[in-house]
C-alpha positions in Angstrom: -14.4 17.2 -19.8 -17.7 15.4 -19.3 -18.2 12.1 -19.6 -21.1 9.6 -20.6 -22.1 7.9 -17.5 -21.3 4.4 -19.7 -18.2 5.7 -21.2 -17.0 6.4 -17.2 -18.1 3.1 -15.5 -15.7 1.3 -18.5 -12.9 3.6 -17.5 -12.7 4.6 -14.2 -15.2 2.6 -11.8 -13.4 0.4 -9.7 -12.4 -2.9 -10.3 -13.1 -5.3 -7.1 -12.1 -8.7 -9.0 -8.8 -7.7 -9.2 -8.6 -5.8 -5.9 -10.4 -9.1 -4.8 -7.6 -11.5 -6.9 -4.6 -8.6 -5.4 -5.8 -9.2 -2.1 -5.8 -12.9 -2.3 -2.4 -13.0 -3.8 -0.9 -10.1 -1.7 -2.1 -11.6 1.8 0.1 -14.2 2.1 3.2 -13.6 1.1 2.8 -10.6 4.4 1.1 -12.7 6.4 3.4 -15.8 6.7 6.4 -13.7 7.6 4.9 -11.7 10.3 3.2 -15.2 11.5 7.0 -16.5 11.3 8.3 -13.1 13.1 5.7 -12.6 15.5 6.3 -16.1 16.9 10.0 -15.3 17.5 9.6 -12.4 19.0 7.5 -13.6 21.7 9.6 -15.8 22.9 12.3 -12.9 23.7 9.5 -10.8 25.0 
């Protein structure tokens, strides 16, 4: 099925504010633990 260039942008193009807001919201809650793991593994390393 072909699709109005308009009618595809609305539905499928990608959607960077919310990749942009996931990111944002997604980053710490990884980031802290390694932080907090990565600084107790070094000291047994």
């Amino acid at each position: 099925m072909i699709h109005p260039i308009k009618e595809y942008n609305r539905r499928f193009a990608t959607h960077t504010i919310e990749w942009i807001g996931f990111a944002m919201i997604v980053t710490p809650c990884l980031l802290i633990p390694y932080m907090l793991w990565y600084s107790s593994a070094s000291k047994y390393l």
